[in-house]
Every structure is written in structure tokens, then in C-alpha cells.
C-alpha positions as CSV (number, residue, x, y, z in Angstrom):
1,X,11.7,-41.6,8.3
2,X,12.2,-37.9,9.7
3,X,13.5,-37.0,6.5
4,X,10.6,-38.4,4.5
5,X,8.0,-36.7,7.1
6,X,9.7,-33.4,6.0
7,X,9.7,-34.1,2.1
8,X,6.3,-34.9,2.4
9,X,5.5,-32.0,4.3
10,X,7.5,-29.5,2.2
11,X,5.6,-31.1,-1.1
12,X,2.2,-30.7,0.4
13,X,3.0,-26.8,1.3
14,X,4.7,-25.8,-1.9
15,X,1.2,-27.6,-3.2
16,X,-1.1,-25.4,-1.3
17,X,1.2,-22.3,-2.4
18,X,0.6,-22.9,-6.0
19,X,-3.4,-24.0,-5.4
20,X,-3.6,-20.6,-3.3
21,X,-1.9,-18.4,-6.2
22,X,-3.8,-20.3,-8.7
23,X,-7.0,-19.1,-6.9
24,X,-5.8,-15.9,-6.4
25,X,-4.9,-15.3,-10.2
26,X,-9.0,-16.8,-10.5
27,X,-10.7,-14.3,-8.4
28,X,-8.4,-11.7,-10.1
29,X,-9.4,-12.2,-13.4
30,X,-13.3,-12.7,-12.2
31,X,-13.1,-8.9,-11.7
32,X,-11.1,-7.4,-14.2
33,X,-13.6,-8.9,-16.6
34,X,-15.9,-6.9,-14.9
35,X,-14.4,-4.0,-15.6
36,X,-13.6,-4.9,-19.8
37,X,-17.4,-5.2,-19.5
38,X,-17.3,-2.1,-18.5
39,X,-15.2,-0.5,-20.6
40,X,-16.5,-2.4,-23.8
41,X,-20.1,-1.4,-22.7
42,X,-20.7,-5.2,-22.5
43,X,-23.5,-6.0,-20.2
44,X,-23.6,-9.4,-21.0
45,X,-20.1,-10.1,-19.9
46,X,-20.8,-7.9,-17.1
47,X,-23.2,-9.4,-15.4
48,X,-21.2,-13.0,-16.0
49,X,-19.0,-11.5,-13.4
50,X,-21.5,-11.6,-10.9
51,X,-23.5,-13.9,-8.6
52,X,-27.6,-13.4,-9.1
53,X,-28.1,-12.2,-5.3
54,X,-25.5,-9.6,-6.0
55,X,-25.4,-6.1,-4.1
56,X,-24.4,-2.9,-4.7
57,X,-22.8,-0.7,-1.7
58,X,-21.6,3.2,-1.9
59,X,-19.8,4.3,1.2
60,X,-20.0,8.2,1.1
61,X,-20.5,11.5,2.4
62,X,-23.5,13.9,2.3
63,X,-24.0,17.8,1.9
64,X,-23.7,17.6,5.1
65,X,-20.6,15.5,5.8
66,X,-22.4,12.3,6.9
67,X,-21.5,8.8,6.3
68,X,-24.2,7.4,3.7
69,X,-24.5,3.5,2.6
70,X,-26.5,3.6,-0.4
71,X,-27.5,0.7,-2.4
72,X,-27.0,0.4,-6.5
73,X,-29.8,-1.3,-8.7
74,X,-28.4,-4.0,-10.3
75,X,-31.0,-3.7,-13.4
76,X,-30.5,0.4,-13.7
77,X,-26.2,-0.5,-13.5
78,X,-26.2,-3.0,-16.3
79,X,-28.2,-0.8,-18.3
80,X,-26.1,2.2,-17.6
81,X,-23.3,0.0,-18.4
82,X,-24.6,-1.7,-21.8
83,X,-25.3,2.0,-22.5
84,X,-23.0,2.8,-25.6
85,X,-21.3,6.6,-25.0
86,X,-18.9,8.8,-26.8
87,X,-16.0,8.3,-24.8
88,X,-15.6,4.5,-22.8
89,X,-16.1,4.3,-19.1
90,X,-12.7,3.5,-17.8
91,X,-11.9,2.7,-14.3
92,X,-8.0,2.0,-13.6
93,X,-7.7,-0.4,-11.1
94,X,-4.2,0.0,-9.0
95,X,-3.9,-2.4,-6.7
96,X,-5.3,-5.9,-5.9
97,X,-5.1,-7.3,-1.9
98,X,-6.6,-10.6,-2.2
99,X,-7.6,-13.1,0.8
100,X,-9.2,-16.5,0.4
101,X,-10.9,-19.1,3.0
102,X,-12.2,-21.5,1.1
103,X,-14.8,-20.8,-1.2
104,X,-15.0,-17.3,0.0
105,X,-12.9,-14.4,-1.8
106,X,-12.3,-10.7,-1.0
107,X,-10.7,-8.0,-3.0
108,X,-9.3,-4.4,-2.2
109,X,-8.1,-2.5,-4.9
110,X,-7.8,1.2,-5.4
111,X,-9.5,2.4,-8.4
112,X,-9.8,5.9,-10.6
113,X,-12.4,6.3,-12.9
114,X,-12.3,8.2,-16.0
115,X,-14.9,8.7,-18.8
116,X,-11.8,8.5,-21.7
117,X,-9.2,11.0,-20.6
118,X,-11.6,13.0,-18.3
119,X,-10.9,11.8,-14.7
120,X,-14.3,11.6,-12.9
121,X,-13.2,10.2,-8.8
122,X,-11.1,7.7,-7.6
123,X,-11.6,5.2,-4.0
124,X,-11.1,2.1,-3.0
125,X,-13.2,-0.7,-4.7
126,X,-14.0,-4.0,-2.1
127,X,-15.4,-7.0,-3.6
128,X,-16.7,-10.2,-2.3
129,X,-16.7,-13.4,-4.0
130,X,-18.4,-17.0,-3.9
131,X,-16.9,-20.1,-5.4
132,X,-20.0,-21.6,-7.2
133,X,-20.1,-24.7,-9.6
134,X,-19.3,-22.2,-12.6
135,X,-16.3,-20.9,-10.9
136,X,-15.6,-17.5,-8.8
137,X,-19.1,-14.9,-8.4
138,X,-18.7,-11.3,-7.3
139,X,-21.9,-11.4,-4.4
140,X,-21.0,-7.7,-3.3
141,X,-19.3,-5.0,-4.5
142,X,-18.7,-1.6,-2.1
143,X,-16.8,1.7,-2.8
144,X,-15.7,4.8,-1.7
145,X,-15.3,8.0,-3.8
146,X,-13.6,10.9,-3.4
147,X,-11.8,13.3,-5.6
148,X,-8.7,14.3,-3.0
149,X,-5.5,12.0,-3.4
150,X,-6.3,10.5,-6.5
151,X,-3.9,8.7,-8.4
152,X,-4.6,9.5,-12.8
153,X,-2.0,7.2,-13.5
154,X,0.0,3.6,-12.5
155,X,1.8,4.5,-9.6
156,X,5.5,4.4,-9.8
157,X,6.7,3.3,-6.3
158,X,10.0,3.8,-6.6
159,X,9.7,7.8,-7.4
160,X,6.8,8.3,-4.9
161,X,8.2,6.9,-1.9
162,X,12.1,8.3,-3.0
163,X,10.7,11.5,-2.7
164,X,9.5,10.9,0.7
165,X,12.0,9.9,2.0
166,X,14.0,12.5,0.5
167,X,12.1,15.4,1.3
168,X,12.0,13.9,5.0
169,X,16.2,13.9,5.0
170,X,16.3,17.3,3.4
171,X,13.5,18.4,6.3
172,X,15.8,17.7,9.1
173,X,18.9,19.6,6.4
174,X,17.1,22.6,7.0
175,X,15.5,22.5,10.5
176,X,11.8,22.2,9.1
177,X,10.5,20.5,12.1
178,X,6.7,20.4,11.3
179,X,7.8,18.8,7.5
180,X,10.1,16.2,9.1
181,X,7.3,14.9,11.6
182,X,4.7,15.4,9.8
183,X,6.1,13.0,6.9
184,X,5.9,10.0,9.9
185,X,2.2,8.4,11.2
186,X,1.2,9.6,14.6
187,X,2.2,5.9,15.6
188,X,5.6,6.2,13.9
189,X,8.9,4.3,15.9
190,X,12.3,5.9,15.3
191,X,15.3,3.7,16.7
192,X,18.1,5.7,16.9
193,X,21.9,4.1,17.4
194,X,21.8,4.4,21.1
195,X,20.1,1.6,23.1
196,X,17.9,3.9,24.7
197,X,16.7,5.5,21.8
198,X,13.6,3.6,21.3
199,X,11.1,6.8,20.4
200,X,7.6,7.1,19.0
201,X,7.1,10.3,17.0
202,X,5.7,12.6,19.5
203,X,8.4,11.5,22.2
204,X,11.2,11.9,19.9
205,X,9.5,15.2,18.6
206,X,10.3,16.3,22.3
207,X,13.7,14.9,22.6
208,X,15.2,16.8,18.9
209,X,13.3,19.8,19.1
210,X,16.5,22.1,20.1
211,X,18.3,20.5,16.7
212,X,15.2,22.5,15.0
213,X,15.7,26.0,16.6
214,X,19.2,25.5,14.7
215,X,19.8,26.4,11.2
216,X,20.0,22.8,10.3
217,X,19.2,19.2,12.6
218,X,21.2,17.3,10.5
219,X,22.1,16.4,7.5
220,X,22.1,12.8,5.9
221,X,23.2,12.5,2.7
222,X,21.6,8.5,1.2
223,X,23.0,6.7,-1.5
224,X,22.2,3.1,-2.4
225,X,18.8,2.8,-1.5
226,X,16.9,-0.2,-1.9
227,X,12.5,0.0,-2.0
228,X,10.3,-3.0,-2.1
229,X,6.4,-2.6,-2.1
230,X,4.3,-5.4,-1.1
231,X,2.0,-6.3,-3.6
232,X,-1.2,-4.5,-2.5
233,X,0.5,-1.5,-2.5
234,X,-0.2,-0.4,0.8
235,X,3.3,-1.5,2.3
236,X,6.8,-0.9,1.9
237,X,10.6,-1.2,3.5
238,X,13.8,0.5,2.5
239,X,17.4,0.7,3.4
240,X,20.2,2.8,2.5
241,X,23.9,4.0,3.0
242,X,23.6,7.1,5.1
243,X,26.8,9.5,5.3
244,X,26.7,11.6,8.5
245,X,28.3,13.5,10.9
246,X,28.7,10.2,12.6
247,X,30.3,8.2,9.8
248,X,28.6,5.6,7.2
249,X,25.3,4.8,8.7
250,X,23.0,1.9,7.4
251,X,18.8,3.2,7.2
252,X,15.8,1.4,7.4
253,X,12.5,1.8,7.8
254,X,9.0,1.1,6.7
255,X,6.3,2.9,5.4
256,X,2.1,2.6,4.8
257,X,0.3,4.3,2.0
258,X,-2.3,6.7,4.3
259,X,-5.3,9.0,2.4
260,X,-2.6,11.1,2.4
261,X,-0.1,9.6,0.4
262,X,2.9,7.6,1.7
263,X,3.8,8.1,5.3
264,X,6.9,6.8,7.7
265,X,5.7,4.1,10.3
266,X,9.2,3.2,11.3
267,X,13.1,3.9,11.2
268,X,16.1,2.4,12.2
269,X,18.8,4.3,12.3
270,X,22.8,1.7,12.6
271,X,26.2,2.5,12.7
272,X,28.3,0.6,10.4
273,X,31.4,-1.2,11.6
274,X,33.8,-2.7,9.0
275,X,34.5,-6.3,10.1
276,X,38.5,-5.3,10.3
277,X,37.5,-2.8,12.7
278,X,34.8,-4.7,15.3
279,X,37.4,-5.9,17.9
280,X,38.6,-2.4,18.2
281,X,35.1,-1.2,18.3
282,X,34.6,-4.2,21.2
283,X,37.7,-2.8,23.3
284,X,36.2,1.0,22.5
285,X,32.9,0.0,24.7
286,X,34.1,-2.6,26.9
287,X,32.9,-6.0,25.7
């Protein structure tokens, strides 16, 4: 009986798995035909995409450096869009974050927008959605736009966050003290191989700072490393083989996408033991 409880459970999740991805892909492709509107200066197709009580948000700043919320026209925007023009309106979407409670959606996504090949400003795009009786509406669309940290092209993960973490090795190589912490958030943990060695940025900051009045801190030389990204892009984890001065080391750590690129929110730091070698290494501290 157990073990048919259990089937039966395990069938209904795997079920509400696919129904959630299934409404997920849904709500996805509600939006990016928005945007081939958009780009194919259909305002028909366009305005399909959205719910009849939609609204229009801008989060911005002023001359003055103010927060503003101002509020689109839907009439004037699906004019401007239906508005044929040399070159096609093109904004890149990067990212999609999706949550879903029922029949209500939301979307974050980063976005650049060009007009053809000339980059115009990049942000963050949120959208809210309604399940209706014709499928997924777009009720609200906000955005921010700026023109500082703007990605022009797919992001390649991999690269970006390698050279991160590289430059943030290669920091500590050659003493660069302000390089190496400023490459981790102000929240950042570091776990270092002793027990006690549970710091947060500023208190390990303290703790190193003579390594930095040196010609180098140290020096870890990574190989195999290992990135995953989570799929909204805002998230990632690593490991790699670390040689030191202490042996073969295992790293690990995680990191956030900040409006300043890719920072370090945490760091483990492990020393390897071979399995031939652990009851040595158990007589070595006592166990």
C-alpha cells in the first residue's frame, strides 16, 4: 500500500513538473511575440500580446537624479510600434525568470535595445501576466533603462564569470588587496580550511591584510573548473582543483550577477585527502 502511496505521489509531481514547464514555455512565448511585433513593426500582433486594461511603467531617473514612475500610452506605443523605420527596433532579451501562481505570471528579463546595429539602452524588463480564456495576457509591463553595464551581445557565462574568478586568484598573486575584495559582495562568506575560519568579507579583509603588505598573498594556480548558471542568469556555483602552497585544494563558491557585473557571494576553500591517505590524516589530528 506504502509503495503505491509513493508511485502515486511521485506520478502526480512529475505531472505538476511538466504542467508548470508547460506554462512556463506559454508565458514565454506570450512575450517574445511581443517583441517580433516589435521588431516586424506589427502592431497587430503586438497588441495580441497584451490584456485591454494593460499599463505601461518606466522606472527612471531625472536631471536631477530622482526616481520617476512614468506611465506609457498604450495608443501613442502601438503607433510608434506599427511605425515602419529604416532600421528595425530590436530589443535582445537575455534572460527570462519566470514565477507562476495560478493564473498569474511574472517575468524578469534583462533586455538591450538597439535600433539595427546602433545600441540605444539596456535594463531589466518586468512583466505581469493573466491567464484569460484566450490564453496568457501581458496586464503590465515596467522597465528600467540605463546605459552603464549593458550587455550588446548573448552573454557567454562561461568566459564572463572565468575571468572573475581569475582576475580574483591573480589579485591575491600579486597583493592587490582592493581588486581581490572588491571582486566579493559586501555580504560575501569565505570558509577557509580551518574550522574557525568562517569570515565575511570585511572580517576576513582584517584577518589577511598583512599577506597584502607582501609582494604576493598567495598564489592559487585552478585547473578543472566546473561553472553552472541558473537559468535566469542571475546565479551561479563553481568548483575547481586549486594547487597551493598547501597541496591540491578543492574550490567552491557562488556568485550573483550585481549592476556591476558578476560578483563573489561565497567561497569554500577544502583540502584534499586521497582516500589511501585519510587514516594517516586521522592519526595526524587525533581522531
Amino acid at each position: 500500500m506504502r509503495l503505491f502511496l509513493l508511485f502515486s505521489f511521485l506520478i502526480c509531481f512529475a505531472s505538476s513538473i511538466t504542467a508548470q514547464n508547460g506554462e512556463e514555455t506559454a508565458v514565454i512565448a506570450v512575450v517574445q511575440r511581443l517583441f517580433a511585433g516589435m521588431y516586424a513593426a506589427d502592431a497587430a500582433m503586438v497588441k495580441a500580446a497584451l490584456h485591454q486594461e494593460v499599463q505601461l511603467k518606466t522606472i527612471a531617473l531625472d536631471k536631477e537624479n530622482k526616481i520617476t514612475i512614468t506611465t506609457g500610452d498604450l495608443k501613442a506605443f502601438l503607433t510608434a510600434v506599427g511605425t515602419k523605420r529604416p532600421q528595425p527596433l530590436d530589443e535582445k532579451l537575455w534572460n527570462f525568470d519566470v514565477r507562476i501562481d495560478e493564473n498569474l505570471a511574472s517575468v524578469w528579463s534583462e533586455y538591450s535595445l538597439f535600433f539595427g546595429d546602433q545600441f540605444v539602452h539596456c535594463g531589466v524588463d518586468a512583466f505581469q501576466l493573466i491567464k484569460t480564456e484566450s490564453g496568457w495576457k501581458i496586464f503590465q509591463i515596467a522597465d528600467t533603462r540605463h546605459k552603464d553595464f549593458c550587455r550588446q551581445k548573448a552573454p557567454d557565462y562561461n568566459a564572463e564569470i572565468g575571468t572573475v574568478i581569475d582576475t580574483w586568484h591573480r589579485s591575491a598573486a600579486i597583493a592587490n588587496e582592493d581588486g581581490y575584495f572588491d571582486a566579493m559582495t559586501p555580504d560575501a562568506i569565505f570558509l577557509g580550511t580551518d574550522a574557525s575560519e568562517r569570515w565575511s568579507r570585511d572580517t576576513m579583509r582584517v584577518k589577511v591584510h598583512n599577506a597584502f603588505t607582501k609582494k604576493s598573498a598567495w598564489d592559487f594556480k585552478s585547473k578543472n573548473r566546473s561553472i553552472m548558471v541558473a537559468p535566469n542568469g542571475q546565479l551561479a556555483w563553481w568548483d575547481e582543483l586549486l594547487d597551493t602552497w598547501m597541496g591540491p585544494c578543492r574550490g567552491s563558491g557562488v556568485l550573483v550577477l550585481t549592476p556591476q557585473g558578476w560578483k563573489i557571494k561565497h567561497f569554500n576553500l577544502a583540502i584534499l585527502v586521497p582516500n589511501d591517505k585519510v587514516n594517516s590524516y586521522l592519526k595526524l589530528i587525533g581522531k
